[in-house]
C-alpha positions as CSV (number, residue, x, y, z in Angstrom):
1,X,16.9,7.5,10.6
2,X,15.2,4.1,10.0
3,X,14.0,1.8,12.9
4,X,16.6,-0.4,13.6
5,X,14.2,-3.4,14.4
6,X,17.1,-5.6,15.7
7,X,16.9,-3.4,19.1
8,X,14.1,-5.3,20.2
9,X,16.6,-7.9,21.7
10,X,18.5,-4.9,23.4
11,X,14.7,-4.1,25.2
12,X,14.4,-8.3,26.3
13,X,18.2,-7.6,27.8
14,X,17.5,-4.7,29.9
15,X,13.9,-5.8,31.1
16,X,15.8,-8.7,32.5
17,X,17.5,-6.6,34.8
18,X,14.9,-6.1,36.6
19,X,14.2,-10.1,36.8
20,X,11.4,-9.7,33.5
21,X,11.8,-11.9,31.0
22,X,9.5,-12.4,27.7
23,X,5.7,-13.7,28.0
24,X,6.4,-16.1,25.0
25,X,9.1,-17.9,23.7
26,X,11.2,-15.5,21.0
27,X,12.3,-18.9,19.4
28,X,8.4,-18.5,17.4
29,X,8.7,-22.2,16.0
30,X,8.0,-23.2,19.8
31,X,4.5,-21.3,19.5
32,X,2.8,-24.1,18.0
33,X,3.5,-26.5,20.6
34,X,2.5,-24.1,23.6
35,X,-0.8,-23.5,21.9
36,X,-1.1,-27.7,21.5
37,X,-1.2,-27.8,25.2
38,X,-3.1,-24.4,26.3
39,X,-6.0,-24.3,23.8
40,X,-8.4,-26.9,23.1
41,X,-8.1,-29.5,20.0
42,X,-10.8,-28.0,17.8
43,X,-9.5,-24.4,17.1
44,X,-5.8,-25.4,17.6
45,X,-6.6,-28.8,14.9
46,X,-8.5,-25.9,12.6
47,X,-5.1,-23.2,12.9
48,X,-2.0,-25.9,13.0
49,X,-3.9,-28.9,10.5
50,X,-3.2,-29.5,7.1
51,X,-4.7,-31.3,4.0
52,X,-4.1,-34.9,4.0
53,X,-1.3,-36.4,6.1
54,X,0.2,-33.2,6.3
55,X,3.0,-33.6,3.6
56,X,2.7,-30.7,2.3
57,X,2.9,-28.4,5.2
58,X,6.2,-30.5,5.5
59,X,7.6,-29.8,2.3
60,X,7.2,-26.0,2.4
61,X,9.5,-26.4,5.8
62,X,11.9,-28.6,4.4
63,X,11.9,-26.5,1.1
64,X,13.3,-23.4,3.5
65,X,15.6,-25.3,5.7
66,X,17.0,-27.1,2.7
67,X,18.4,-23.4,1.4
68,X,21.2,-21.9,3.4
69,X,22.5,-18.4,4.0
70,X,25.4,-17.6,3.2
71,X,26.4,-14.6,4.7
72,X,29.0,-11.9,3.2
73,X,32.0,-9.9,5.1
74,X,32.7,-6.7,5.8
75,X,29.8,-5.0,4.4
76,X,28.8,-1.5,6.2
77,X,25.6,-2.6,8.0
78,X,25.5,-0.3,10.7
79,X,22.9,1.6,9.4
80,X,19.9,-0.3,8.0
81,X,16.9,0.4,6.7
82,X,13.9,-2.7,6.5
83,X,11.1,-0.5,4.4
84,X,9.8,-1.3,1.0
85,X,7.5,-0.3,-1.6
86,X,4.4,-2.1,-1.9
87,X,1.7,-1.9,-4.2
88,X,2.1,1.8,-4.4
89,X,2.4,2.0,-0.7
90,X,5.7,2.5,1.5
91,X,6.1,-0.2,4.0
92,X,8.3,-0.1,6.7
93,X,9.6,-3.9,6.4
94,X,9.1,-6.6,3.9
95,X,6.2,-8.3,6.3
96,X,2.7,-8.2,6.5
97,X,-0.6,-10.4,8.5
98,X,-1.7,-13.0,6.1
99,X,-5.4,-13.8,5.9
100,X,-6.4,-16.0,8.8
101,X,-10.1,-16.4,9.4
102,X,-12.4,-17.1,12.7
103,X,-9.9,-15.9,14.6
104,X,-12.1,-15.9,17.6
105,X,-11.6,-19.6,18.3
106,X,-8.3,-18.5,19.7
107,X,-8.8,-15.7,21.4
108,X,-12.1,-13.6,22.6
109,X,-10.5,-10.2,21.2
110,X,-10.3,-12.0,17.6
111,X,-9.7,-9.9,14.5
112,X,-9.5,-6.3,16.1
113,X,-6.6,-7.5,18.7
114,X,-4.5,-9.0,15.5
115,X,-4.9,-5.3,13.9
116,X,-4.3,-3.0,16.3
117,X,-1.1,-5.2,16.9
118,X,-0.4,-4.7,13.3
119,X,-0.9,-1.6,13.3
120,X,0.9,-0.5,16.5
121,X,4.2,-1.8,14.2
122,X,3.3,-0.4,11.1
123,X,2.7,-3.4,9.2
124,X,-0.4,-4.1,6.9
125,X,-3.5,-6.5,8.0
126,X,-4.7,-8.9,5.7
127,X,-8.3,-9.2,7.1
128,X,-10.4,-12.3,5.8
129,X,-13.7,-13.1,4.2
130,X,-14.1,-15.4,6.8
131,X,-13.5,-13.2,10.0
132,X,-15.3,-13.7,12.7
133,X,-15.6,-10.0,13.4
134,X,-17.7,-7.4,10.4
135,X,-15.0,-5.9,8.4
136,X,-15.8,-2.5,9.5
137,X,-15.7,-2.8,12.8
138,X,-12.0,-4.3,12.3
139,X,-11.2,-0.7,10.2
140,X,-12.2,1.0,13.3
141,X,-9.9,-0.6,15.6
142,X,-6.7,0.1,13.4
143,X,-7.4,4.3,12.8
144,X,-5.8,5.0,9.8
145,X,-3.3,2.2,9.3
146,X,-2.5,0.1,6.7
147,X,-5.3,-2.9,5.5
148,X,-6.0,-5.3,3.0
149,X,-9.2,-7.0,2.3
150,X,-8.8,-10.9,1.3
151,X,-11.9,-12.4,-0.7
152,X,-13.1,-15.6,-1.0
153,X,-14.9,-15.5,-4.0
154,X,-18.2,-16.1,-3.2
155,X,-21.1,-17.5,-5.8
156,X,-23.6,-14.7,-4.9
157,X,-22.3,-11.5,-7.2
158,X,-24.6,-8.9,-5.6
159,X,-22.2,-10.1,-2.2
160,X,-19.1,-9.8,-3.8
161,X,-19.9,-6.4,-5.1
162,X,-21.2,-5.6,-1.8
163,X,-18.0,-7.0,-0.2
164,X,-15.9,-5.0,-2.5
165,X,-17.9,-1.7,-1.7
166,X,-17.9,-2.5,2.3
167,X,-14.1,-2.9,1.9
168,X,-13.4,0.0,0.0
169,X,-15.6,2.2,2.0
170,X,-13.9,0.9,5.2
171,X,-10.3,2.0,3.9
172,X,-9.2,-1.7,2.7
173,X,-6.5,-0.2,0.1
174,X,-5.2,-3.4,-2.3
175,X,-8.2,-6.7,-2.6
176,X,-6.2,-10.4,-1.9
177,X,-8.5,-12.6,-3.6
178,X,-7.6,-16.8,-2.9
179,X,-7.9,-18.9,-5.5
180,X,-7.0,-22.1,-4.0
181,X,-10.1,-22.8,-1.7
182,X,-12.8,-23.1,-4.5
183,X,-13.4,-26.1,-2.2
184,X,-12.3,-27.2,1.7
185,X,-9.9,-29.9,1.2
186,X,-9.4,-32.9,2.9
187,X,-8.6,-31.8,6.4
188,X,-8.3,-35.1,8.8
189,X,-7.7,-32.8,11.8
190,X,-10.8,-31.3,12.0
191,X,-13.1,-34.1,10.6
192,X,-11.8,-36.2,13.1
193,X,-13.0,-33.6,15.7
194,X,-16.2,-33.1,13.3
195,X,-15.3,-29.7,14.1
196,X,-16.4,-26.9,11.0
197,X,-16.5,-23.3,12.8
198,X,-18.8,-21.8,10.3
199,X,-21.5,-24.4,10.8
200,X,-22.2,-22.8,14.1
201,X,-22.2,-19.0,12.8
202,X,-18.0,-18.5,13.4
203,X,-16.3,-16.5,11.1
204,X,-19.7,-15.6,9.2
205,X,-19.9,-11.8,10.3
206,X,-19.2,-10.6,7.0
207,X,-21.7,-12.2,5.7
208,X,-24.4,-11.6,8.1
209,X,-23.7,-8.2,8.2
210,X,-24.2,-7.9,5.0
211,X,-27.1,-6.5,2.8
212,X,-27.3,-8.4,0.0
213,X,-26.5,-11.6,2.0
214,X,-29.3,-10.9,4.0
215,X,-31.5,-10.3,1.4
216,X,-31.5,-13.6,0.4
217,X,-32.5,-15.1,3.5
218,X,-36.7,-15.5,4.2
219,X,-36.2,-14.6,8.0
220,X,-33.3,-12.3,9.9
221,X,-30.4,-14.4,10.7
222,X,-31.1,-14.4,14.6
223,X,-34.6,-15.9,13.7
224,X,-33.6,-18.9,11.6
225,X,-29.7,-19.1,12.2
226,X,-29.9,-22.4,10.7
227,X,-30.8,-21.3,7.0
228,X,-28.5,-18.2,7.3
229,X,-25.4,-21.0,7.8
230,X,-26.7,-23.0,5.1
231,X,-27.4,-19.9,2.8
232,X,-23.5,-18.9,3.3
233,X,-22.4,-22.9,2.8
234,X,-24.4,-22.6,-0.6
235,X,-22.3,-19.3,-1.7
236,X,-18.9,-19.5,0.1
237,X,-17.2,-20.7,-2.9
238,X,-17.4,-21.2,-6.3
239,X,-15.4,-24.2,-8.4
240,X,-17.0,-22.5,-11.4
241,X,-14.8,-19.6,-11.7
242,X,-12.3,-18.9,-14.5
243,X,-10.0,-16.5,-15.9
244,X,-12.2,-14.7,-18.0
245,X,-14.1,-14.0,-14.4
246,X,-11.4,-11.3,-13.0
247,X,-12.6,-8.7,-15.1
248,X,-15.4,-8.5,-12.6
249,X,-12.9,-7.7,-9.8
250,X,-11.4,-5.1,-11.9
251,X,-15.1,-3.3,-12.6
252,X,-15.7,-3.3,-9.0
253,X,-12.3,-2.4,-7.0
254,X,-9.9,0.1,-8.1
255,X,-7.2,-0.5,-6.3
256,X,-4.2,-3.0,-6.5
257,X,-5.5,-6.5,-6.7
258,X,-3.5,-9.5,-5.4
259,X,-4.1,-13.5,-6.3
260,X,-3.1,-15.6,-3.6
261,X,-2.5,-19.3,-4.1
262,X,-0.5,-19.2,-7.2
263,X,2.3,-22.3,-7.4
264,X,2.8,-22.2,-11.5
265,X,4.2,-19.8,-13.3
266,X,1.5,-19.9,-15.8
267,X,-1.5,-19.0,-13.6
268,X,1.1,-16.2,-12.8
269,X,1.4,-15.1,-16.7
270,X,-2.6,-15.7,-16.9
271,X,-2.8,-12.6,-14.2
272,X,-0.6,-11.0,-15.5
273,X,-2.6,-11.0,-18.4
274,X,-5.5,-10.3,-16.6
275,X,-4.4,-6.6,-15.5
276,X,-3.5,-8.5,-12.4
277,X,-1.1,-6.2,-9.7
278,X,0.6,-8.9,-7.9
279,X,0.2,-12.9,-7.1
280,X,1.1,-14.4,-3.4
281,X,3.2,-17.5,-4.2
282,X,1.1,-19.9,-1.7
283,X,0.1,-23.5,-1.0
284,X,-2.6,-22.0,1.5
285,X,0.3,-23.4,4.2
286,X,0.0,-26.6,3.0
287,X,-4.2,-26.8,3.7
288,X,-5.6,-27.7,0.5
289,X,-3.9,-30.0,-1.8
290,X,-2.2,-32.8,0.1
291,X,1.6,-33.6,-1.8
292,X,1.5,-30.3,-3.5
293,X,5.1,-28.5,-4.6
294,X,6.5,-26.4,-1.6
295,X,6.1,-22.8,-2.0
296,X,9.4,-22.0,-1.8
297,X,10.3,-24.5,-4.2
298,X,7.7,-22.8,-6.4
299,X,8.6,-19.3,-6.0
300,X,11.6,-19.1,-8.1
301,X,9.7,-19.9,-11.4
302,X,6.8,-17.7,-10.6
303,X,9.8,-15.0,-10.1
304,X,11.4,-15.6,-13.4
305,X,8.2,-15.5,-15.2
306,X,6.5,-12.3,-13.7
307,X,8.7,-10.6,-11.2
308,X,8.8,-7.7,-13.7
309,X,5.6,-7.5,-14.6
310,X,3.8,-8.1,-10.7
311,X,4.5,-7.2,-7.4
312,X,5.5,-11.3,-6.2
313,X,4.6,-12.2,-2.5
314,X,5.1,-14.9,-0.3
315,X,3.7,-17.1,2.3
316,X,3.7,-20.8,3.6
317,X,5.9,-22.1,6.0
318,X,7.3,-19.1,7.3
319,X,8.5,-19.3,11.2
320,X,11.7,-17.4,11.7
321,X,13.4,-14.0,10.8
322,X,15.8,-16.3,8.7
323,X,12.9,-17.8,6.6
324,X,12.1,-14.1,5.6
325,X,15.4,-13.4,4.5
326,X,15.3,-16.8,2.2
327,X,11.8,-15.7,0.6
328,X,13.5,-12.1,-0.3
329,X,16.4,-14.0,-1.9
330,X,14.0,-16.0,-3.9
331,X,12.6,-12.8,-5.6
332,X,9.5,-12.4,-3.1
333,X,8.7,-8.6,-2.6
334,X,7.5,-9.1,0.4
335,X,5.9,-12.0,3.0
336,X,2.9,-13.2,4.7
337,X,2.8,-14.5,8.4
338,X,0.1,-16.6,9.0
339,X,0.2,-19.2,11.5
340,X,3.0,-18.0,14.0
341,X,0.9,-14.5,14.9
342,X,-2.7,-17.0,15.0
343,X,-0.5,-18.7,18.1
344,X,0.7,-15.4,19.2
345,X,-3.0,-14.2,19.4
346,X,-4.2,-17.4,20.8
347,X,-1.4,-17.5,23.9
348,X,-1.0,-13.8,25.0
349,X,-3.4,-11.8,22.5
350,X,-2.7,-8.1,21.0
351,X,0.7,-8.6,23.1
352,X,1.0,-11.8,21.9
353,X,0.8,-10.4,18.1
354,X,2.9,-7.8,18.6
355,X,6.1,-10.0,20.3
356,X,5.5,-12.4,17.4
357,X,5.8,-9.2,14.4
358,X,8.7,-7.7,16.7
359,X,10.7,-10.8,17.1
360,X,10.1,-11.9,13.6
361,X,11.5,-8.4,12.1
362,X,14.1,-8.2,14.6
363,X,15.6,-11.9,13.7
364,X,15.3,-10.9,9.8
365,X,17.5,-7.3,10.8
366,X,20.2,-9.1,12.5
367,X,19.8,-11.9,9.4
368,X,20.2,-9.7,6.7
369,X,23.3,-7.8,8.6
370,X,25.1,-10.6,9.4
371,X,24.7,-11.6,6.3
372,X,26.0,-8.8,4.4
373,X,23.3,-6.6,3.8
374,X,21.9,-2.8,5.1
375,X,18.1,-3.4,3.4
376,X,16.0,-6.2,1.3
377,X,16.5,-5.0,-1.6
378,X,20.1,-6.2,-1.7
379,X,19.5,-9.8,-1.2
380,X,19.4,-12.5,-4.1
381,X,19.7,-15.9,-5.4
382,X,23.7,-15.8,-5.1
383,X,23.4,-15.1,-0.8
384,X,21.7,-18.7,-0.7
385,X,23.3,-22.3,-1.3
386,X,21.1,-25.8,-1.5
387,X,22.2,-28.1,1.7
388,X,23.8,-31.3,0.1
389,X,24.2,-29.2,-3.9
């Protein structure tokens, strides 16, 4: 029988009989504001800014609370079943951990805590270029569970091959490679703190650990940690990259491979294209370009385009169980939970991951059953209405 993830709330209600009540809030759009006032305003700036004035985080909100369930009667729901198939792998709910990096700004157990809370509820981690904690030593703490590798392309091919062999060897099954950071955006949270993590050697480990990154440096990286920072500002990313470059990926990873950051649905024919396995609908959550479209609002074309030729996630804005559901009925596979699990980490740690994943899955089984449905893979365009259409 499938998990029923909805009886999560039933385990709140009976630990309260004994006068316990949940850590954190299980309203998860309060999580922001509780790590505001616990954590310092450097790493919570870095997790919670946005490009510009911020409009675009905005929008991909407003472009989720703007569409409206509307749920369907007597329906049997009483048995449901949350799993999916993924990139050639069975899933057991439509939610994974996107790529976050330096995680260790919020919490001392960083990267390893976020994955073994992952992988305690069986859903994949997204781990980042950018982590502050080697990707191998991440693998280790999650045993044999589910994990994706996310690459920021970096200029230095003999490290992106090296990254791509490090992944694989590590177990990293499908490669999420972002396109929209070939540059750091205008981001007047943290320049107003002056606050960069990787310019003091946070969420470089990757790179430091690496061979051929090192091999490019004149002296070890503990000798001249200055000129191991700038080596890795020099290569982090690369505005020259186009199109015609994926077919390097493909040489060099032989599993699925997933673009992140794609709003048009012509970038999303391009990968197609490109022998390309899926695209992440994503405005980075509204980091990079200031006034750009809201995900959601984006999703639907990418959908219509290539939702039978790739596997079409989601991420950017998502807070709530219900904002899941909305996603699904916009034609996204599956979704990606950034932000809300970074707080979760930050506030309470592995736990702190794990309420966040539990509460989120249990708020989208009660959605989709009072709603009509017993799975995702029922829901569509016609369970959602525009507010004021």
């Amino acid at each position: 029988m499938a998990k029923h993830w909805a009886d999560f709330q039933y385990e709140i209600y009976l630990n309260g009989m004994t006068g316990a009540v949940p850590r954190l809030p299980t309203d998860l759009s309060r999580l922001e504001e509780l790590t505001e006032r616990r954590l310092g305003p450097g790493p919570v700036g870095y997790v919670a800014g946005s490009a510009g004035d911020g409009s675009t985080a905005r929008a991909n909100r407003a472009a989720l609370d703007r569409r409206r369930i509307v749920p369907r009667m007597l329906r049997d729901v009483h048995e449901r079943d949350l799993s999916v198939e993924l990139l050639g792998r069975q899933l057991p709910a439509p939610l994974a951990l996107a790529p976050v990096g330096v995680l260790s700004i919020m919490h001392p157990d960083a990267e390893p805590a976020a994955a073994r809370a992952a992988a305690a509820q069986g859903v994949p981690f997204v781990l980042s270029s950018a982590s502050s904690t080697p990707m191998e030593q991440v693998a280790e703490a999650m045993g044999d569970a589910e994990r994706w590798f996310q690459l920021y392309w970096p200029k230095d091919v003999e490290v992106a091959r090296s990254f791509l062999n490090r992944a694989k060897a590590a177990g990293y099954t499908a490669l999420v490679v972002t396109l929209d950071t070939p540059l750091l955006s205008w981001r007047p949270r943290d320049l107003d703190q002056a606050y960069l993590p990787f310019l003091h050697g946070v969420g470089t480990a990757n790179y430091f650990s690496d061979p051929a990154f090192r091999a490019g440096l004149a002296k070890p990286v503990h000798e001249d940690p200055n000129a191991a920072v700038m080596h890795f500002v020099g290569m982090f990313a690369d505005p020259a990259k186009t199109w015609p470059d994926l077919a390097f990926l493909r040489e060099n990873w032989d599993g699925p491979i997933v673009l992140k950051g794609v709003c048009h649905p012509d970038d999303a024919l391009l990968a197609a294209d490109a022998g390309m396995d899926g695209v992440v609908v994503s405005n980075h959550g509204g980091r990079q370009v200031a006034g750009a479209v809201a995900a959601a609002d984006a999703l639907p074309g990418v959908v219509r385009a290539v939702g039978d030729r790739l596997t079409v996630l989601f991420d950017s804005g998502v807070r709530t169980g219900d904002d899941v559901f909305k996603a699904l009925a916009l034609g996204a596979r599956a979704v990606l939970v950034g932000r809300p699990y970074v707080y979760g980490l930050g506030l309470d740690g592995q736990a702190g991951v794990e309420h966040v994943i539990r509460c989120l899955l249990a708020e989208l089984d009660l959605t989709l059953a009072l709603s009509g449905h017993s799975g995702p893979g029922t829901v569509g365009p016609d369970d959602l209405t525009e507010a004021g259409a």
